[in-house]
CHARMM internal coordinates of N, CA and C (Angstrom, degrees):
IC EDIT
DIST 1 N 1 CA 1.4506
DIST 1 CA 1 C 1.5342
ANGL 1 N 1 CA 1 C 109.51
DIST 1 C 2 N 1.3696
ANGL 1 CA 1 C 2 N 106.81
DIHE 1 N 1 CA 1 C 2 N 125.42
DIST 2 N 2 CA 1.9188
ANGL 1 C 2 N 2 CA 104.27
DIHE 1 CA 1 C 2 N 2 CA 176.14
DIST 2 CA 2 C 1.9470
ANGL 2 N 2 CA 2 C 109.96
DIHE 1 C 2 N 2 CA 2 C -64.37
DIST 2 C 3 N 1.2275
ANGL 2 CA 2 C 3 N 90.51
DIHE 2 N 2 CA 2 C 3 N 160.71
DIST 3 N 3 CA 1.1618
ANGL 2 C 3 N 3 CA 110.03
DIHE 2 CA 2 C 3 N 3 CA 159.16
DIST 3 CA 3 C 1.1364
ANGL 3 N 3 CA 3 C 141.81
DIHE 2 C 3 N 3 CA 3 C -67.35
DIST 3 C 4 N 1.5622
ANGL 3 CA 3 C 4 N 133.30
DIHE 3 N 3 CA 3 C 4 N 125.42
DIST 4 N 4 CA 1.0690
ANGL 3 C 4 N 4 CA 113.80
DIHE 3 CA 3 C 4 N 4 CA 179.72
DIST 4 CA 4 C 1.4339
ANGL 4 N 4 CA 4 C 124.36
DIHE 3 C 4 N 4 CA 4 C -115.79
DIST 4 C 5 N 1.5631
ANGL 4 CA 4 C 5 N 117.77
DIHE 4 N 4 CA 4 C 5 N 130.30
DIST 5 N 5 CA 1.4089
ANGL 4 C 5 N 5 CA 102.53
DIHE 4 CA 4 C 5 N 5 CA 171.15
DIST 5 CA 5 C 1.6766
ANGL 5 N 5 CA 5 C 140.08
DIHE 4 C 5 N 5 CA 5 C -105.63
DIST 5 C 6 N 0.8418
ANGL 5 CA 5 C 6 N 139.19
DIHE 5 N 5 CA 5 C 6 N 132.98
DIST 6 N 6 CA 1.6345
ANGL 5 C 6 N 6 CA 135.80
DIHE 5 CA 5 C 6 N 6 CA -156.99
DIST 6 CA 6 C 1.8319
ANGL 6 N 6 CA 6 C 103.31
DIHE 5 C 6 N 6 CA 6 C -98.37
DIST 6 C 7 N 1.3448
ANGL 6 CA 6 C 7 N 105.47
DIHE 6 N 6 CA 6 C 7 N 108.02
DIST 7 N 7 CA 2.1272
ANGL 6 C 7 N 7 CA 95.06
DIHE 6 CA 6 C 7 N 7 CA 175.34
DIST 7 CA 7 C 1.4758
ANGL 7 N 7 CA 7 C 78.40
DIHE 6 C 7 N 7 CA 7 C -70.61
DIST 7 C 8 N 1.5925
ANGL 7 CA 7 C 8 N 92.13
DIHE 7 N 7 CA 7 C 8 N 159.99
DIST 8 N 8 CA 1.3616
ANGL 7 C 8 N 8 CA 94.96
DIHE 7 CA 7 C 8 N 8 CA 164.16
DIST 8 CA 8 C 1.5359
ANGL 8 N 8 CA 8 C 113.17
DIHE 7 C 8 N 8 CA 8 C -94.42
DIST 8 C 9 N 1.3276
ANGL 8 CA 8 C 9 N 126.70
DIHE 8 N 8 CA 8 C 9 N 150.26
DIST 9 N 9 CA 1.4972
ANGL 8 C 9 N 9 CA 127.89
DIHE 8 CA 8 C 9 N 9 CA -166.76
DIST 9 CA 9 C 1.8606
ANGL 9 N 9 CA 9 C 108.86
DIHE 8 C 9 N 9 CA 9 C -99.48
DIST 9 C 10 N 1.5376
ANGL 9 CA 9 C 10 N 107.46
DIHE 9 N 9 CA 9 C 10 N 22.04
DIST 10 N 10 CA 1.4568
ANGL 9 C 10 N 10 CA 94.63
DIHE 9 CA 9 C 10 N 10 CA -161.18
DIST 10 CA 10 C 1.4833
ANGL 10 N 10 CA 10 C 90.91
DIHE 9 C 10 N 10 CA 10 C -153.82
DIST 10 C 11 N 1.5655
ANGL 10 CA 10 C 11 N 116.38
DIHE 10 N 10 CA 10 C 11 N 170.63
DIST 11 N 11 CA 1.4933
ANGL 10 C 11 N 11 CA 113.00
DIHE 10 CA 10 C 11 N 11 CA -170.50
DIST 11 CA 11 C 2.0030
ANGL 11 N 11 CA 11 C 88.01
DIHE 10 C 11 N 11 CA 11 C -125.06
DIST 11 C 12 N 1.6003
ANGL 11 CA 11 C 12 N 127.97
DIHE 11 N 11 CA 11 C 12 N 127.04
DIST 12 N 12 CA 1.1591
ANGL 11 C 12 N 12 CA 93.71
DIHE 11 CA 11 C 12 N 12 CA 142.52
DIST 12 CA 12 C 1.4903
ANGL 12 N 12 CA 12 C 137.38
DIHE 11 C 12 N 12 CA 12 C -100.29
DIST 12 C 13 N 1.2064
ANGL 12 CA 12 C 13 N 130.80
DIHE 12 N 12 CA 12 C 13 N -140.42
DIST 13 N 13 CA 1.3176
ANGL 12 C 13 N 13 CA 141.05
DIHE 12 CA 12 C 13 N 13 CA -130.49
DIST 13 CA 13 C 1.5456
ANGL 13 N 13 CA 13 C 96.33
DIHE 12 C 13 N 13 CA 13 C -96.34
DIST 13 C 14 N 1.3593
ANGL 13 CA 13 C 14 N 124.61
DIHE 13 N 13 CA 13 C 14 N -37.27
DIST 14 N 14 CA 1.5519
ANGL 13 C 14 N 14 CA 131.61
DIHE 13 CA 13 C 14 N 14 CA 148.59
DIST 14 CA 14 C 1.2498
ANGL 14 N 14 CA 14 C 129.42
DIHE 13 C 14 N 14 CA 14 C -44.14
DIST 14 C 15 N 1.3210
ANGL 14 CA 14 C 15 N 114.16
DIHE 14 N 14 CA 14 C 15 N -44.65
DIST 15 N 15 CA 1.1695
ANGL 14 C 15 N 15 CA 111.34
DIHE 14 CA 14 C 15 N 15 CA -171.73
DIST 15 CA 15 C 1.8174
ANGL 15 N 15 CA 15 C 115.66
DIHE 14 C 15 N 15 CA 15 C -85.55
DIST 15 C 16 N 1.4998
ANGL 15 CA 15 C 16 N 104.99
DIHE 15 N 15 CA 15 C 16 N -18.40
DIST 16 N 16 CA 1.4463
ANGL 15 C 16 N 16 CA 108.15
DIHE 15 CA 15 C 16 N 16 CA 173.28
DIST 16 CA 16 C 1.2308
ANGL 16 N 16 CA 16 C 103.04
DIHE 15 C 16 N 16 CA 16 C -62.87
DIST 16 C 17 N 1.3429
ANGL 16 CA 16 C 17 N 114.92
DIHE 16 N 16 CA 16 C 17 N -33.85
DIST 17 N 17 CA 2.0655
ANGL 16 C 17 N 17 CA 129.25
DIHE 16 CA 16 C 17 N 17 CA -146.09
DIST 17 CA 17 C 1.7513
ANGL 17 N 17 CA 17 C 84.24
DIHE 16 C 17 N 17 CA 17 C -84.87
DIST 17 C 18 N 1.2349
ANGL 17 CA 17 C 18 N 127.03
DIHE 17 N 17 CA 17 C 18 N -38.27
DIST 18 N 18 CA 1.2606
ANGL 17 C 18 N 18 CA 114.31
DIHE 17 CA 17 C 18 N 18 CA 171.86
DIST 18 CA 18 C 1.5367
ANGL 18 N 18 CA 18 C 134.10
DIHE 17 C 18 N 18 CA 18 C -79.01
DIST 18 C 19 N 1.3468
ANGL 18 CA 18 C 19 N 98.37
DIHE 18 N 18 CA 18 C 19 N -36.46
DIST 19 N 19 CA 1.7160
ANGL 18 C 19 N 19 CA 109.54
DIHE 18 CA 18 C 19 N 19 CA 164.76
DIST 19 CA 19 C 1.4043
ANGL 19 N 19 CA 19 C 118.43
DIHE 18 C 19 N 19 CA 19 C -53.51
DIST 19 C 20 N 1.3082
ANGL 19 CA 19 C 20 N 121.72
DIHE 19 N 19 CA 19 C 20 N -40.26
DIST 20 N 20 CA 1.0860
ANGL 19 C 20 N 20 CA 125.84
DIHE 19 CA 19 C 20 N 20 CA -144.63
DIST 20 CA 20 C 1.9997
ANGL 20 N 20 CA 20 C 102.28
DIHE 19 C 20 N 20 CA 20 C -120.34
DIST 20 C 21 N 1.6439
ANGL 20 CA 20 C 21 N 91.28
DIHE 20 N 20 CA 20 C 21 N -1.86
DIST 21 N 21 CA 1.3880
ANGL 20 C 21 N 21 CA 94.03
DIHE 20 CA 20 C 21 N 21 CA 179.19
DIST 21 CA 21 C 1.5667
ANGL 21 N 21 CA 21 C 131.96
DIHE 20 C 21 N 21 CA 21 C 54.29
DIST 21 C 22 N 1.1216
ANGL 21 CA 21 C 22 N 95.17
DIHE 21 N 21 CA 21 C 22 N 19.72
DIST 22 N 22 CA 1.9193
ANGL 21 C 22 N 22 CA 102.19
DIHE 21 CA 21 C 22 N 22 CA 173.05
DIST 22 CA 22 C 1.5588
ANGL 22 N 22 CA 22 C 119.01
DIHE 21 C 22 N 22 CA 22 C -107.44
DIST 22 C 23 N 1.1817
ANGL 22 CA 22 C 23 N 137.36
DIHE 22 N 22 CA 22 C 23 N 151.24
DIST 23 N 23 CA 1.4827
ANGL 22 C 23 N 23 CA 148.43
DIHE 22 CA 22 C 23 N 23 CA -162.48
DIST 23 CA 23 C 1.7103
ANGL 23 N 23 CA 23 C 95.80
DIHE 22 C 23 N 23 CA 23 C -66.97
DIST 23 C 24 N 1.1937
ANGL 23 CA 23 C 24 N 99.32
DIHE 23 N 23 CA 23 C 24 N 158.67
DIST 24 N 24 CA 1.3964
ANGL 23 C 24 N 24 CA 102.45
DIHE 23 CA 23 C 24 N 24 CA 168.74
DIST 24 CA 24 C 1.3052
ANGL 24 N 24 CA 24 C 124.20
DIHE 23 C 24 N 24 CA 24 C -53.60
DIST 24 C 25 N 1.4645
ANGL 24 CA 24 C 25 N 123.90
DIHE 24 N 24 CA 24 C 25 N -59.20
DIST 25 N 25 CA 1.5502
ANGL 24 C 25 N 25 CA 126.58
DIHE 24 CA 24 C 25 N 25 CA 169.87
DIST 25 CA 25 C 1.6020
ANGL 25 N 25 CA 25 C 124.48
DIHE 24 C 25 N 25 CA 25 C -25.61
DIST 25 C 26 N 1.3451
ANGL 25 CA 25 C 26 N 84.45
DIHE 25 N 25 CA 25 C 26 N -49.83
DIST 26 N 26 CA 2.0241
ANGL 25 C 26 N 26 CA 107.01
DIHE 25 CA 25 C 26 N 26 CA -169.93
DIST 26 CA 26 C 1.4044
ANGL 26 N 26 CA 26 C 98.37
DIHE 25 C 26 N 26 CA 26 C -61.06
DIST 26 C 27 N 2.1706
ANGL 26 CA 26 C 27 N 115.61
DIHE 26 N 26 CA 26 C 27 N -54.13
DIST 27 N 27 CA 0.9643
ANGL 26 C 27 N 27 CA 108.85
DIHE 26 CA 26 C 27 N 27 CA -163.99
DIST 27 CA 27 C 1.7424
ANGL 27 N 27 CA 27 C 126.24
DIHE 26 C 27 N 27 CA 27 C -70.15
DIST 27 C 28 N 1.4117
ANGL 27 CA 27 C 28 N 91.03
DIHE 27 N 27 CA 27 C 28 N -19.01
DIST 28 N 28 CA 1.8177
ANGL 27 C 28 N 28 CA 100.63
DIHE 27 CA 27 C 28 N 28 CA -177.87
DIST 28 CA 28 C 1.5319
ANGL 28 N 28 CA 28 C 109.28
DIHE 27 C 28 N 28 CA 28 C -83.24
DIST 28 C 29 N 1.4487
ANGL 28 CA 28 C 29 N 130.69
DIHE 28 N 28 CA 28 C 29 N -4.62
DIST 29 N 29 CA 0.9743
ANGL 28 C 29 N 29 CA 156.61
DIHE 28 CA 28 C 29 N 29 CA -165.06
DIST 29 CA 29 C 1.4727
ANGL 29 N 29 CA 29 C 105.57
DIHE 28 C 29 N 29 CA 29 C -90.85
DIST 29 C 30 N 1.4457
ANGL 29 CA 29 C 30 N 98.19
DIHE 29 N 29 CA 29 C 30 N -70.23
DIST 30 N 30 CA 1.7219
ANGL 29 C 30 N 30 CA 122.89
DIHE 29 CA 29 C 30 N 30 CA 165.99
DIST 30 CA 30 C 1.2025
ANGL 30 N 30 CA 30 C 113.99
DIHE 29 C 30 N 30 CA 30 C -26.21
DIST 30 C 31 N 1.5879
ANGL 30 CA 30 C 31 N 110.28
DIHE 30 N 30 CA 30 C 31 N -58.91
DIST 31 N 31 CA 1.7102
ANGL 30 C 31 N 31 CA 127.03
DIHE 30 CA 30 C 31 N 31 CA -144.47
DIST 31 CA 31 C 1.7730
ANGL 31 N 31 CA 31 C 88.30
DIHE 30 C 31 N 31 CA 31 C -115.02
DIST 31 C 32 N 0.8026
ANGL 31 CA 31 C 32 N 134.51
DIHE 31 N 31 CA 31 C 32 N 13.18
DIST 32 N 32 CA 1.9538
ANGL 31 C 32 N 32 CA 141.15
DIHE 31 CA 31 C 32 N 32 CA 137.43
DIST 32 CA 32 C 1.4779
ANGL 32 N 32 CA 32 C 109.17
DIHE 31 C 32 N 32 CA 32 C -79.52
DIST 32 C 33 N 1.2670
ANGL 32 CA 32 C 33 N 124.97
DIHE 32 N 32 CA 32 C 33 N -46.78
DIST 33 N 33 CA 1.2198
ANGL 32 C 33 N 33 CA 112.69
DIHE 32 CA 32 C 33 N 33 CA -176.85
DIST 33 CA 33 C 1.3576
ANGL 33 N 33 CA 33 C 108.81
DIHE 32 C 33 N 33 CA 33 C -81.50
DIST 33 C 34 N 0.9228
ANGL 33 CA 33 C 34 N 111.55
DIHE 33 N 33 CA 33 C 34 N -43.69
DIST 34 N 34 CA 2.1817
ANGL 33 C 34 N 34 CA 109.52
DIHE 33 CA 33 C 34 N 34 CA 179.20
DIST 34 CA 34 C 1.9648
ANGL 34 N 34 CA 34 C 97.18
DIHE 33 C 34 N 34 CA 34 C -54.54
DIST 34 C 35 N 1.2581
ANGL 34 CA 34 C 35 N 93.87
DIHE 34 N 34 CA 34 C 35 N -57.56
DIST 35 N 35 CA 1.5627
ANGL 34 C 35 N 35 CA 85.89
DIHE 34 CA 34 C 35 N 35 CA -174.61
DIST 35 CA 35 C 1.5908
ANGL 35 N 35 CA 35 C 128.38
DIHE 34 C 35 N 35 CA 35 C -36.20
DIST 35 C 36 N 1.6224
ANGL 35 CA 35 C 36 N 108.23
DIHE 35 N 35 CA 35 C 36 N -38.86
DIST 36 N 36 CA 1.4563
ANGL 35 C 36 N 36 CA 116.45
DIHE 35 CA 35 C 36 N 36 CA -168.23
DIST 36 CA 36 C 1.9600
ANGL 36 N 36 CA 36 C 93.99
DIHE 35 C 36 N 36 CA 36 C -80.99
DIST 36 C 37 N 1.4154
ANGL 36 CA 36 C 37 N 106.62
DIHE 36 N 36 CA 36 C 37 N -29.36
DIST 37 N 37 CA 1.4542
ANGL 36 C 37 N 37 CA 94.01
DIHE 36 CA 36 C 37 N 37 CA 169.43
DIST 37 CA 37 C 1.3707
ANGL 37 N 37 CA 37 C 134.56
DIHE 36 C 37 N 37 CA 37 C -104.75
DIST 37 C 38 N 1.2759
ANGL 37 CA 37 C 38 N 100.38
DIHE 37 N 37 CA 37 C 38 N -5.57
DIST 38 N 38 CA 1.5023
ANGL 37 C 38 N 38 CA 110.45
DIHE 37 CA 37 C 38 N 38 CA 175.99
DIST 38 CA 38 C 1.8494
ANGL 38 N 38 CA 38 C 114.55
DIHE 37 C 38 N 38 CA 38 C 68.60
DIST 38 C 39 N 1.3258
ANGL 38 CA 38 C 39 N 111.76
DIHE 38 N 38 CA 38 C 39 N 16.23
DIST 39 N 39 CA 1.0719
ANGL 38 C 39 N 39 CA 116.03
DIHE 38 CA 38 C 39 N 39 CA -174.83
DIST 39 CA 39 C 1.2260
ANGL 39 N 39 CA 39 C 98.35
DIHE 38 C 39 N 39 CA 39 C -143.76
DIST 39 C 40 N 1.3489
ANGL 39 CA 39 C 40 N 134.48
DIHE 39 N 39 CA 39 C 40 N 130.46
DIST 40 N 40 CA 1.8044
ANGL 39 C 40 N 40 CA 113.13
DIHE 39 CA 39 C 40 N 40 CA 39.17
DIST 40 CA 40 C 1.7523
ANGL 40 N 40 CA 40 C 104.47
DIHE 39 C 40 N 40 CA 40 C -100.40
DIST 40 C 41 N 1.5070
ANGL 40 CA 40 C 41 N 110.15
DIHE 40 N 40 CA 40 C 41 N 7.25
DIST 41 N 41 CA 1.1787
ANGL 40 C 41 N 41 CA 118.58
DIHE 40 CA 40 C 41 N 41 CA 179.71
DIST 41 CA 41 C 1.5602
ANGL 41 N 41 CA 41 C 111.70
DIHE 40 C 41 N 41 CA 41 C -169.57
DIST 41 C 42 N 1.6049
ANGL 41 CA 41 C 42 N 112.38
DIHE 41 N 41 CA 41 C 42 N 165.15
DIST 42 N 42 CA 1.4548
ANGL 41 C 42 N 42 CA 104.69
DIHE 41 CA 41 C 42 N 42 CA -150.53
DIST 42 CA 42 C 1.6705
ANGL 42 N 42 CA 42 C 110.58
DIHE 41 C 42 N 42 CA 42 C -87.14
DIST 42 C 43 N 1.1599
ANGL 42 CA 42 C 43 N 130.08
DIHE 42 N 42 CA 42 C 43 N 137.65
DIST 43 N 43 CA 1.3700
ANGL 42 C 43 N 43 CA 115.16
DIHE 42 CA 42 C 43 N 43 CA 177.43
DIST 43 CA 43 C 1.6675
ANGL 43 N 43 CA 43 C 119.93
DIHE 42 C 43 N 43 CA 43 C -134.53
DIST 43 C 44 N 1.0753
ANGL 43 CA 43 C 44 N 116.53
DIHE 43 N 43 CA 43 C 44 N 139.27
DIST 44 N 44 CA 1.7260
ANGL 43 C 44 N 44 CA 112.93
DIHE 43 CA 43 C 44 N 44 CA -158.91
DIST 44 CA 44 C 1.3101
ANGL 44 N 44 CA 44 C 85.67
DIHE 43 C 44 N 44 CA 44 C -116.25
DIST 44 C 45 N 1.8824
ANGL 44 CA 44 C 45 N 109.84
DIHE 44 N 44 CA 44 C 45 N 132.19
DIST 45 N 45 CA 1.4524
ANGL 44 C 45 N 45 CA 102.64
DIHE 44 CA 44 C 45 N 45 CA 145.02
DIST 45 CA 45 C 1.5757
ANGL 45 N 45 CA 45 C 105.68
DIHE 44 C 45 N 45 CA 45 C -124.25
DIST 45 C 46 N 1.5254
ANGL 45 CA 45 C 46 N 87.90
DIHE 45 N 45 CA 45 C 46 N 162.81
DIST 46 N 46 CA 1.5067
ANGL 45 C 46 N 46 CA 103.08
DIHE 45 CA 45 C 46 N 46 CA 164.70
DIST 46 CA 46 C 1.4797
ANGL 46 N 46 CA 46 C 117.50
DIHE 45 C 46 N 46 CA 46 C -136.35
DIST 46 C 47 N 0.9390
ANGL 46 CA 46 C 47 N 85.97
DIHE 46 N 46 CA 46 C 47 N 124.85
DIST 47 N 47 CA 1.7358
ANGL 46 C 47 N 47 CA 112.76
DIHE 46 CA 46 C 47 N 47 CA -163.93
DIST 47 CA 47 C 1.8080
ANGL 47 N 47 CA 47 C 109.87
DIHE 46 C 47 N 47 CA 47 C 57.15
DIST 47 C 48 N 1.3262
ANGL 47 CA 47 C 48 N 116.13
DIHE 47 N 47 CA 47 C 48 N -102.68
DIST 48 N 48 CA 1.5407
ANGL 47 C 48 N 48 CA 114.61
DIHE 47 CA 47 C 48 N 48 CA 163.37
DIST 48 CA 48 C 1.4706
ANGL 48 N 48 CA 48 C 116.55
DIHE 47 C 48 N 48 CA 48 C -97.85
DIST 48 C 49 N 1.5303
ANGL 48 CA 48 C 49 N 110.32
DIHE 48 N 48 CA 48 C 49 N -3.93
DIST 49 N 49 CA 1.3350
ANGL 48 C 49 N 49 CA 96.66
DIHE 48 CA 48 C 49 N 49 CA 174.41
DIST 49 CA 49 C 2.0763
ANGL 49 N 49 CA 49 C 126.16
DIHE 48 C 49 N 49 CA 49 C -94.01
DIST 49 C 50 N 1.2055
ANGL 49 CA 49 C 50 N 109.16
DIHE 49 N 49 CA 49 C 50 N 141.17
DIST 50 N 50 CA 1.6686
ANGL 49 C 50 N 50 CA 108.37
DIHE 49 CA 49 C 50 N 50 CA 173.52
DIST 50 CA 50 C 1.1057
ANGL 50 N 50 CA 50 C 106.32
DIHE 49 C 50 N 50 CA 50 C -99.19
DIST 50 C 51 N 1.8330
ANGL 50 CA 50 C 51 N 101.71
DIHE 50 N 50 CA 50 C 51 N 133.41
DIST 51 N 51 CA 1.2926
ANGL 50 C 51 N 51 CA 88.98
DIHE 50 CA 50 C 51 N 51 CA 151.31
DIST 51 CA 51 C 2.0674
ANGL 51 N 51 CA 51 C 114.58
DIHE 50 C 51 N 51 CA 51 C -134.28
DIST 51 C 52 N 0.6924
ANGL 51 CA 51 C 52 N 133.90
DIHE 51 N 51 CA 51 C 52 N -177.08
DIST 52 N 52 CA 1.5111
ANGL 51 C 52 N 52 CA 129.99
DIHE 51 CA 51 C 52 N 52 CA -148.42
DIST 52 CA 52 C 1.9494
ANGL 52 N 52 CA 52 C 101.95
DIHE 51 C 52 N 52 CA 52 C -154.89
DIST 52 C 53 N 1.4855
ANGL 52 CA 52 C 53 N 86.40
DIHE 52 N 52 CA 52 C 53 N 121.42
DIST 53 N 53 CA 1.5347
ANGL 52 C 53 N 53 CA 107.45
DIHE 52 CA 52 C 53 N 53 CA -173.11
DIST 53 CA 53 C 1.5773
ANGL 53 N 53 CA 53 C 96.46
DIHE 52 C 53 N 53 CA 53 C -56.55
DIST 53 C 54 N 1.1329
ANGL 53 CA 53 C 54 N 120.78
DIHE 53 N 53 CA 53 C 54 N 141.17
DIST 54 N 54 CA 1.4728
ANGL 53 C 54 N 54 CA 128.59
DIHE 53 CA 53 C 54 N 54 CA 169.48
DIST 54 CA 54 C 1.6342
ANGL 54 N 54 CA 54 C 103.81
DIHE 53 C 54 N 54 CA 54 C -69.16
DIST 54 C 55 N 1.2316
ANGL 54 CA 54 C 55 N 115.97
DIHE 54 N 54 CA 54 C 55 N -42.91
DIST 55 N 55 CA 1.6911
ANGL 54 C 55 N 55 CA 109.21
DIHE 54 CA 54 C 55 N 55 CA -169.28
DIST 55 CA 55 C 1.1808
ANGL 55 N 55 CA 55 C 101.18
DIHE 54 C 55 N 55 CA 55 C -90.15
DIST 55 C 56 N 1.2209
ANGL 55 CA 55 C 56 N 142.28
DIHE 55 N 55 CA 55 C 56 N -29.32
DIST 56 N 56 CA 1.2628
ANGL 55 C 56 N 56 CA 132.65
DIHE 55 CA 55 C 56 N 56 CA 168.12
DIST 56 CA 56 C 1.7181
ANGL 56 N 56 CA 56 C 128.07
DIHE 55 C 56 N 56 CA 56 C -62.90
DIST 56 C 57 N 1.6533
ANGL 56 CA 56 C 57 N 108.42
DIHE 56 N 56 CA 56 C 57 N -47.37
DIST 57 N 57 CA 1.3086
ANGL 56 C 57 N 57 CA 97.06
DIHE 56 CA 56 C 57 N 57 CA 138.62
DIST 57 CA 57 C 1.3916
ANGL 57 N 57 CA 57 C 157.33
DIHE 56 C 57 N 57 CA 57 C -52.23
DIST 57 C 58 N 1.1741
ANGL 57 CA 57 C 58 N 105.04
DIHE 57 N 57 CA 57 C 58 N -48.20
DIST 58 N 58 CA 1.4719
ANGL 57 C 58 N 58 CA 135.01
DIHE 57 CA 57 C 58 N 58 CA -177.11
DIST 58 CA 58 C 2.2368
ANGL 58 N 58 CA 58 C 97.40
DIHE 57 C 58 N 58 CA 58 C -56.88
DIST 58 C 59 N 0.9755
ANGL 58 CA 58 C 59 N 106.81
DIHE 58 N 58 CA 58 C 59 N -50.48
DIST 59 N 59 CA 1.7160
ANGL 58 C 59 N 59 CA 118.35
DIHE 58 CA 58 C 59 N 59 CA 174.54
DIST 59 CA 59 C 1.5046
ANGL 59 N 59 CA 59 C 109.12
DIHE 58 C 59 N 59 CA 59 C -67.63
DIST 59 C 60 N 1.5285
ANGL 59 CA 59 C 60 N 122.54
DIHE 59 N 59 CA 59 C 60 N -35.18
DIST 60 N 60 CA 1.3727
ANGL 59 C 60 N 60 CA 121.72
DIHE 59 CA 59 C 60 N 60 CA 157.01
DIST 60 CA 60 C 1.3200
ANGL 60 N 60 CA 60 C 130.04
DIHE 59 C 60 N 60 CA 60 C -50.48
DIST 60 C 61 N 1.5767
ANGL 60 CA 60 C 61 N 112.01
DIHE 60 N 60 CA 60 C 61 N -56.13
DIST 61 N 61 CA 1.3921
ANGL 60 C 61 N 61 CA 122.97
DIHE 60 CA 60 C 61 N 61 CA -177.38
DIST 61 CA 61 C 1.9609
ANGL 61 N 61 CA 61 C 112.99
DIHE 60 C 61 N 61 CA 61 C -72.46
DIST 61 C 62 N 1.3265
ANGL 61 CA 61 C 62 N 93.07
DIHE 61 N 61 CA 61 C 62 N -15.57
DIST 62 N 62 CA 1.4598
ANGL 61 C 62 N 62 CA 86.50
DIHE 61 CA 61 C 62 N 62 CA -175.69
DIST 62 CA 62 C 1.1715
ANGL 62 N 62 CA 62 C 110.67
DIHE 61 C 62 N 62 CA 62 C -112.99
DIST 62 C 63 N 1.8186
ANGL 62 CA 62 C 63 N 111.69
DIHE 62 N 62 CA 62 C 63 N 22.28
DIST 63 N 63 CA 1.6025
ANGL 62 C 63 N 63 CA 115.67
DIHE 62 CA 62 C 63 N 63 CA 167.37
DIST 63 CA 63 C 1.6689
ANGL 63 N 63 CA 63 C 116.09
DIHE 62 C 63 N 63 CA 63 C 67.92
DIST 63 C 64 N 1.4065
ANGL 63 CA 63 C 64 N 109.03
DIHE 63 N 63 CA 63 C 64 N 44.99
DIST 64 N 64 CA 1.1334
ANGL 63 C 64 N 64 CA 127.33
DIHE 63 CA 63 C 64 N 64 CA 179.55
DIST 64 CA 64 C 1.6519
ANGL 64 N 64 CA 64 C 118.21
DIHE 63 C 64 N 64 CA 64 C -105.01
DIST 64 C 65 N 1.3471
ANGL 64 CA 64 C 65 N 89.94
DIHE 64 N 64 CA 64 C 65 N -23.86
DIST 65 N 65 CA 1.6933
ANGL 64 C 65 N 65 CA 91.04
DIHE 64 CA 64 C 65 N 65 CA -163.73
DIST 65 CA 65 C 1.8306
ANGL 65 N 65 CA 65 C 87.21
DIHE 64 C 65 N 65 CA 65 C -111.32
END
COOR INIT
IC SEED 1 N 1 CA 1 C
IC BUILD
């Protein structure tokens, strides 16, 4: 049976905090306020966890949206 591999389709809450080079506090901070607006990019939580569309970010940071 082949293998299967899954990209993942979503960024979490680390990986913004590293992209984006801000402390943890700032970043969970950050990604509460986008969440309640859903802008400047899309962000899902569930329960306390975020997680963040790769293409929806990814088009943010590179001045797309």
């Amino acid at each position: 049976m082949a293998e299967r591999t899954v990209q993942a389709k979503v960024y979490d809450a680390e990986d913004i905090q590293q992209i984006l080079g801000l402390g943890r506090s700032k970043t969970y901070e950050f990604l509460g306020e986008v969440n309640k607006k859903q802008k400047p990019f899309r962000v899902i939580k569930i329960g306390r966890i975020y997680r963040i569309p790769k293409d929806s970010f990814d088009k943010w940071i590179d001045g797309e949206i």
